[in-house]
C-alpha positions in Angstrom: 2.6 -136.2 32.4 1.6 -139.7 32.6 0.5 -140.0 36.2 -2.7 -141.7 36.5 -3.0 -142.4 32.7 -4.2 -145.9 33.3 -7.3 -144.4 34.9 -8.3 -141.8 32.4 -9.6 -144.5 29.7 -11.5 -146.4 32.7 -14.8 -147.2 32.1 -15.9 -145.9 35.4 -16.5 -142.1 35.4 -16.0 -141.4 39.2 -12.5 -142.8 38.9 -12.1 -140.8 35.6 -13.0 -137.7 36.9 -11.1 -138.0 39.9 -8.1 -138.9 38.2 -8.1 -135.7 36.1 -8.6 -133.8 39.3 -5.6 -135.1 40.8 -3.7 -134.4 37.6 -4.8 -131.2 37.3 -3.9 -130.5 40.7 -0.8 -132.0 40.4 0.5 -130.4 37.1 -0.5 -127.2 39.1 2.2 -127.9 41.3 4.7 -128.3 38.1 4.1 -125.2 37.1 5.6 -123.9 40.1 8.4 -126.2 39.3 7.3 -128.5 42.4 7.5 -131.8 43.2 5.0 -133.4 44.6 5.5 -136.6 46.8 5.1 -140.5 46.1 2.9 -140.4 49.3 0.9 -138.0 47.5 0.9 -140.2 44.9 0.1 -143.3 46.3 -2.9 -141.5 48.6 -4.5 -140.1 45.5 -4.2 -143.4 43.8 -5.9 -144.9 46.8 -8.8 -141.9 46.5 -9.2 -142.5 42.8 -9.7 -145.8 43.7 -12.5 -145.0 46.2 -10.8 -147.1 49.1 -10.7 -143.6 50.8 -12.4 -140.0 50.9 -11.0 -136.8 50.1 -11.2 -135.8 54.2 -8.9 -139.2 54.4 -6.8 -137.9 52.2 -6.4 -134.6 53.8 -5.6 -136.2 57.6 -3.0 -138.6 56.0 -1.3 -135.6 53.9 -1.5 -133.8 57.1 0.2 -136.3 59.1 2.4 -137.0 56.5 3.8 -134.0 56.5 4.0 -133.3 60.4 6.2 -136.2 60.4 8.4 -134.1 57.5 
């Protein structure tokens, strides 16, 4: 799994540690054999990043998937 690889060497720990969350979370999903979205993707990249918060996140999963 090589989703956010590029942050798991970074020098800052915040966006370290989130980055294994989210692929944690994500390879959750795998084991269920699910796929998760390149929306999700892009939003956790964006909270890794710290340009949003995790209750950010949740509102634009949620309307994200309203939409679906």
């Amino acid at each position: 799994m090589n989703v956010f690889e590029e942050y798991l060497n970074s020098e800052d720990l915040e966006k370290r540690e989130r980055a294994k969350l989210w692929r944690a979370s994500i390879g959750l999903q795998a084991l269920d054999n699910l796929r998760v979205s390149n929306v999700l993707i892009e939003t956790a990249r964006k909270h890794i990043e710290g340009e949003i918060s995790m209750n950010e996140v949740s509102r634009l999963i949620d309307e994200y998937y309203k939409k679906e």
